[in-house]
C-alpha beads as a LAMMPS data file, in Angstrom:
LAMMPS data file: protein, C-alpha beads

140 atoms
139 bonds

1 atom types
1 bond types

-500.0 500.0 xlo xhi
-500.0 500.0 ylo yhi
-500.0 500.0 zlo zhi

Masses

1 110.0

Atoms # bond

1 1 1 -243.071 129.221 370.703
2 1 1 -246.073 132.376 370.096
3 1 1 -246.557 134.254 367.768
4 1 1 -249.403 136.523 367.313
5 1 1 -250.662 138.552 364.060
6 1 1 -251.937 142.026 364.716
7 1 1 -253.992 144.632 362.335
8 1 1 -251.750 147.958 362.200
9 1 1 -253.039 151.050 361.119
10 1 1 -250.943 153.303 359.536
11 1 1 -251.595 156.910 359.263
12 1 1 -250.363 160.411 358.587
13 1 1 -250.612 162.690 361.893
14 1 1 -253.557 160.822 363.210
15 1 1 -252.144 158.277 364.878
16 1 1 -253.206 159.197 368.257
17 1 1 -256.826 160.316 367.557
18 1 1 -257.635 157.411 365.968
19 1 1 -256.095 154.994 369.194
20 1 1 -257.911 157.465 371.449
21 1 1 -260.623 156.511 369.476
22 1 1 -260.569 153.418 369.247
23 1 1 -259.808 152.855 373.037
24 1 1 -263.608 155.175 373.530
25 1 1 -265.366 152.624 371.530
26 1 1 -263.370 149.052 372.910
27 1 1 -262.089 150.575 376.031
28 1 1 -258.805 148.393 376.744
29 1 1 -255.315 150.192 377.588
30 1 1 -253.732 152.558 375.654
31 1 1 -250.418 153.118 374.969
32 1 1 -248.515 155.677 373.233
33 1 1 -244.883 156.084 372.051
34 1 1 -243.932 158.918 370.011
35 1 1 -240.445 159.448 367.728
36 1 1 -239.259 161.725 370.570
37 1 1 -240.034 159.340 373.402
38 1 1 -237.962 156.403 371.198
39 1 1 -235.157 158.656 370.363
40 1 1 -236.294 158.479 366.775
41 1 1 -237.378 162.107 365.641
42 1 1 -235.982 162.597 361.956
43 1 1 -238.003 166.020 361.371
44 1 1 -239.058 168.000 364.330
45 1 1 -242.386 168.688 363.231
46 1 1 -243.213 164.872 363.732
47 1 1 -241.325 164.587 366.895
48 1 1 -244.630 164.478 368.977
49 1 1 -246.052 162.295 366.436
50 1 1 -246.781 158.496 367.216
51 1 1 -244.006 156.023 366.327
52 1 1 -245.450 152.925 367.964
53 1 1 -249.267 152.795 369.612
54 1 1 -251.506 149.902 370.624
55 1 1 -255.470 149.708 372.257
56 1 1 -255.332 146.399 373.451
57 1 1 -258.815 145.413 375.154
58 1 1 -259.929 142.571 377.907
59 1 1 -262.064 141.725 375.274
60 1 1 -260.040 140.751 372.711
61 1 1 -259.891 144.184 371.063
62 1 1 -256.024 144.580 369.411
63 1 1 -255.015 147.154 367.128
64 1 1 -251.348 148.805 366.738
65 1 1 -250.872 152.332 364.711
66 1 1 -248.302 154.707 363.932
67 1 1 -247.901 157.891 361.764
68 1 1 -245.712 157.413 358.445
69 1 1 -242.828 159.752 359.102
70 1 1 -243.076 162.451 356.095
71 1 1 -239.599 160.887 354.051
72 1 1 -241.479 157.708 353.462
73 1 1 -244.403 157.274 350.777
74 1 1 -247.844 157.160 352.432
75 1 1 -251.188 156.563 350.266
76 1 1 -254.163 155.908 352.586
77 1 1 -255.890 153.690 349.879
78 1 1 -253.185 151.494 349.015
79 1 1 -251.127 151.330 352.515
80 1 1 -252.935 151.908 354.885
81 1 1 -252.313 148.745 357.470
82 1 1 -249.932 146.272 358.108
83 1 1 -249.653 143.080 359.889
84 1 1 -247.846 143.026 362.661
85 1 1 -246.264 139.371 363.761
86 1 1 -244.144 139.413 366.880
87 1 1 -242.496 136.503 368.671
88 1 1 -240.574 135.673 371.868
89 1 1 -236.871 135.302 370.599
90 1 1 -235.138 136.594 367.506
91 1 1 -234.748 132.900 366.182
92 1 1 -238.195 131.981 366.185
93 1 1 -239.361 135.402 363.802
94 1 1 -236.540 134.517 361.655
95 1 1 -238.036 131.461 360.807
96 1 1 -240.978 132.880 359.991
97 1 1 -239.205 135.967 358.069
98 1 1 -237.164 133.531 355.631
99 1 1 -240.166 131.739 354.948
100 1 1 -242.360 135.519 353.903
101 1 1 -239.288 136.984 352.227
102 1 1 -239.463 133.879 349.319
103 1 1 -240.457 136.207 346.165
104 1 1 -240.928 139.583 348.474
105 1 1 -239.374 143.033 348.548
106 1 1 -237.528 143.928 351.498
107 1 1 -238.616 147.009 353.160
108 1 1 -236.582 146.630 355.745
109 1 1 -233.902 144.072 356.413
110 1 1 -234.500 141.936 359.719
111 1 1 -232.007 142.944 362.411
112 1 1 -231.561 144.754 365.716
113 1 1 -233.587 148.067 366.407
114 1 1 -233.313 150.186 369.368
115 1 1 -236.169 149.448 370.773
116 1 1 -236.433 145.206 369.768
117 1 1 -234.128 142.120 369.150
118 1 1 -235.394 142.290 365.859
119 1 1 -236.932 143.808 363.405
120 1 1 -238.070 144.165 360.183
121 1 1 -240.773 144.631 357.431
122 1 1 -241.680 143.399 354.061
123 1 1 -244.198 143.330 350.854
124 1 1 -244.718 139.933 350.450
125 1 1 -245.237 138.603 347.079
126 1 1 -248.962 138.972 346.806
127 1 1 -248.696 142.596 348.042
128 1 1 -249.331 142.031 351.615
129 1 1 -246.847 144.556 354.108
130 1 1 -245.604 142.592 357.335
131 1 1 -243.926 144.444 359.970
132 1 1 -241.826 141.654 362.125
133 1 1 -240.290 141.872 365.550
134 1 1 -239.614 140.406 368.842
135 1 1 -241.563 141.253 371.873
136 1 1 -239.608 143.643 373.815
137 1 1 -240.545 145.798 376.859
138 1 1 -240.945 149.697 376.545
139 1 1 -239.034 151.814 379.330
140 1 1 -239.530 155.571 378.784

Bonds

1 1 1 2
2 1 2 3
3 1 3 4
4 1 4 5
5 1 5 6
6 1 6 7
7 1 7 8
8 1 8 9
9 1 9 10
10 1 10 11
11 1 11 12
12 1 12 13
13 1 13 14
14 1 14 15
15 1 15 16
16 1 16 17
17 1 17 18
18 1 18 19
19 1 19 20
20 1 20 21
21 1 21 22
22 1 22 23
23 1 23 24
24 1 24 25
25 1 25 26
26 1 26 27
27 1 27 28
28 1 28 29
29 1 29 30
30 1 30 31
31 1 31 32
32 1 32 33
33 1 33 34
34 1 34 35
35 1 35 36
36 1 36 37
37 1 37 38
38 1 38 39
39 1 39 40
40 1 40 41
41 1 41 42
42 1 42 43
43 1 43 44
44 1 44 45
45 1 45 46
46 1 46 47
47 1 47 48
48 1 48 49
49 1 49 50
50 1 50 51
51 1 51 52
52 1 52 53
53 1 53 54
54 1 54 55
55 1 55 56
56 1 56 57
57 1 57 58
58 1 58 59
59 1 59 60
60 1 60 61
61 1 61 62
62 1 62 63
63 1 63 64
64 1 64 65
65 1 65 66
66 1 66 67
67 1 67 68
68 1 68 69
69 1 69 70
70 1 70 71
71 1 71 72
72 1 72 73
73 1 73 74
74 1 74 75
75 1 75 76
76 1 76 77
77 1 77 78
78 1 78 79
79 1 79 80
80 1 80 81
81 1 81 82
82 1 82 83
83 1 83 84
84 1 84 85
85 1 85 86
86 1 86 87
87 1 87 88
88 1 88 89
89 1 89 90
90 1 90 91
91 1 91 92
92 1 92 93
93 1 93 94
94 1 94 95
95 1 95 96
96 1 96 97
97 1 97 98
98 1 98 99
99 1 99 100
100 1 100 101
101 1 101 102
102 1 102 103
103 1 103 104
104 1 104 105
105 1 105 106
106 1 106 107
107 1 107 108
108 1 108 109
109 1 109 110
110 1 110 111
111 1 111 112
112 1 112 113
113 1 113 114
114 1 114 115
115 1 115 116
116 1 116 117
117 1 117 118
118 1 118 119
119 1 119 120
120 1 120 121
121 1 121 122
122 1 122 123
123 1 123 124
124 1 124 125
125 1 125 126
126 1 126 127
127 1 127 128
128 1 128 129
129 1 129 130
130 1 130 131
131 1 131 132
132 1 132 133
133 1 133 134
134 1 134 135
135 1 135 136
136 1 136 137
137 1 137 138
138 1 138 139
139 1 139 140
């Protein structure tokens, strides 16, 4: 079993600029996956926008972002990051997903996505959002 815990920046169209950003100050690789690379565009004008996006450095340096699509609420002040935990196999996140979910509100219920095993996101019960999956490779 590994896990790992990531900081993930959420944003509203700035996605990118911020990861190119943050890739000129850590340097690291950077890699970008908009809503119309993942077969995920729900209004055109964010279709270029960044669905899933990570820096992740030699020198420790980790951060994932991605823009809020437009349908769901987005107030930079109050949600403005999540953390990210992903695991190796569906069973082992679940674990870890039953235990979060005591006395939170379900974002979004843990189960297959098309582009992981699993996943899933919550407000845990002291206001904290957690975005859960399962490692999965990217293939554009």
């Amino acid at each position: 079993m590994s896990v790992t815990t990531t900081t993930h920046l959420n944003f509203r169209g700035d996605a990118r600029a911020a990861l190119e950003f943050y890739q000129s100050v850590f340097d690291g690789h950077l890699v970008l996956v908009t809503y119309k690379d993942a077969g995920n565009v729900q209004e055109e004008s964010e279709a270029d926008q960044v669905m899933w996006g990570q820096v992740l450095a030699g020198n420790g340096f980790h951060v994932m972002a991605y823009d809020v699509p437009a349908k769901m609420a987005y107030d930079q002040g109050e949600n403005s990051f999540f953390v990210s935990l992903r695991g190796k196999t569906v069973e082992e996140v679940t674990g870890y997903w039953e235990k979060l979910s005591a006395g939170a509100s379900v974002v979004i219920p843990l189960g297959p996505a098309g582009w992981a095993p699993a996943y899933g996101m919550l407000r845990d019960r002291f206001g904290v959002v957690w975005v859960v999956d399962v490692v999965s490779e990217y293939s554009a």
